[in-house]
N, C-alpha and C positions, 0 to 999 in steps of 0.2 A: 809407368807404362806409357801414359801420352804424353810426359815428354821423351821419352825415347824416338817416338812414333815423328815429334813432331822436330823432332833431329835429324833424323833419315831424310823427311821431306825438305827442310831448309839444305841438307849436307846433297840434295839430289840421288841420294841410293833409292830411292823409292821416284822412279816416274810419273809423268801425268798422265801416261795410260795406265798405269799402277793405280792411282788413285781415281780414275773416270771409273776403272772398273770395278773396282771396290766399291764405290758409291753406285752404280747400278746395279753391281748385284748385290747389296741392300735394298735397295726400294723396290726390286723385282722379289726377292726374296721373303719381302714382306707381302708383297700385292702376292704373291703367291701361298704364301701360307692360307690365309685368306681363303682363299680360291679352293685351297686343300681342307680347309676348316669344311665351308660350305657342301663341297663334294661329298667328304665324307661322312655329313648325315642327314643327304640325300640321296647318297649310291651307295648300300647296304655292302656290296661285293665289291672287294678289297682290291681286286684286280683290275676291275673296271675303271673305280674314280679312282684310283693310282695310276692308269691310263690315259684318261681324261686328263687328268691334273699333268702328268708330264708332255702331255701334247701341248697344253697352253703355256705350258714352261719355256719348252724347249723353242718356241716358235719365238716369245716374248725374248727373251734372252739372247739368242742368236739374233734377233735384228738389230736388237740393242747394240751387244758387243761390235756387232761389225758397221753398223752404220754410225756410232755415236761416240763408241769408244775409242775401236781401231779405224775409225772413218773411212772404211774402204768403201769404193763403188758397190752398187748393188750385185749388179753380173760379176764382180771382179772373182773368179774361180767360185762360182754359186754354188755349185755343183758338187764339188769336191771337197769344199769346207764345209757343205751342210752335210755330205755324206758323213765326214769325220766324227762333228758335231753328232748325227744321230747315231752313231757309233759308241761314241761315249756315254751317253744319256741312255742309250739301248744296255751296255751291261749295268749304269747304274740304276736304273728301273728295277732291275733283277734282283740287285744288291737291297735295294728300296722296299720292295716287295715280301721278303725274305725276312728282312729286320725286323717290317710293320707285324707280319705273322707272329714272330717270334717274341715280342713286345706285350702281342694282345694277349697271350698263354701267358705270361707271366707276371705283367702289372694290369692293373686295375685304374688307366689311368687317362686320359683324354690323349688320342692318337697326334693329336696335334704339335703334342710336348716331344713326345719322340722323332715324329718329323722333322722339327727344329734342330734336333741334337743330329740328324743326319744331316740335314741341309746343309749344316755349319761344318762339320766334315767332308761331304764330301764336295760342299764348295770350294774348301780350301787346296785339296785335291783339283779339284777341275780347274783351278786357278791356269795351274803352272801346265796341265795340259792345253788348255786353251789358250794360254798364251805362245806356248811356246811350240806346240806340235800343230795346231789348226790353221792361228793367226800369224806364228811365227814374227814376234818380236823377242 
């Protein structure tokens, strides 16, 4: 598998924006988990620090992505890409939400674990929309 991965990279199928963002949303994704640990057993209500936690998400990540990743100017369509941006994150919350509920009736198990298993899905997801419908490369 990593040398597959690291074939792509030398053959150039896989970009430097590919790979900037991949590695930021690893480290965000980790400081986020984190953040979602903490929340959740200190906000008792599911909706709340599920709330909480996607606000510091979505703020972290979008300045990332666009400042660091796709190094666009700050103003460059602020507006319109953050609408997008919380567009997406707004039905994944829903989706988020829904799981966590669904998760807590049936396993016995540290909500944390679960989140991770979404995060990595619907990161992967969110990938190819934010690349290619927000940021448009």
């Amino acid at each position: 598998m990593l040398k597959k991965i690291i074939l792509l990279i030398v053959s150039n199928k896989i970009s430097q924006i590919d790979i900037k963002f991949f590695i930021f949303s690893f480290v965000l994704t980790i400081l986020n988990l984190i953040i979602f640990h903490i929340l959740s057993g200190v906000i008792l209500n599911i909706y709340i620090f599920t709330f909480i936690y996607y606000l510091i998400a979505i703020c972290l990540k979008f300045l990332s992505y666009k400042l660091f990743v796709f190094k666009e100017k700050f103003k460059y369509k602020l507006v319109n890409k953050l609408l997008k941006y919380l567009l997406l994150y707004l039905v994944s919350y829903f989706i988020n939400v829904e799981y966590l509920k669904l998760v807590t009736i049936y396993f016995d198990q540290p909500l944390v674990i679960f989140q991770l298993i979404f995060v990595i899905l619907n990161g992967l997801l969110s990938f190819f929309v934010i690349k290619k419908l927000i940021f448009k490369y």
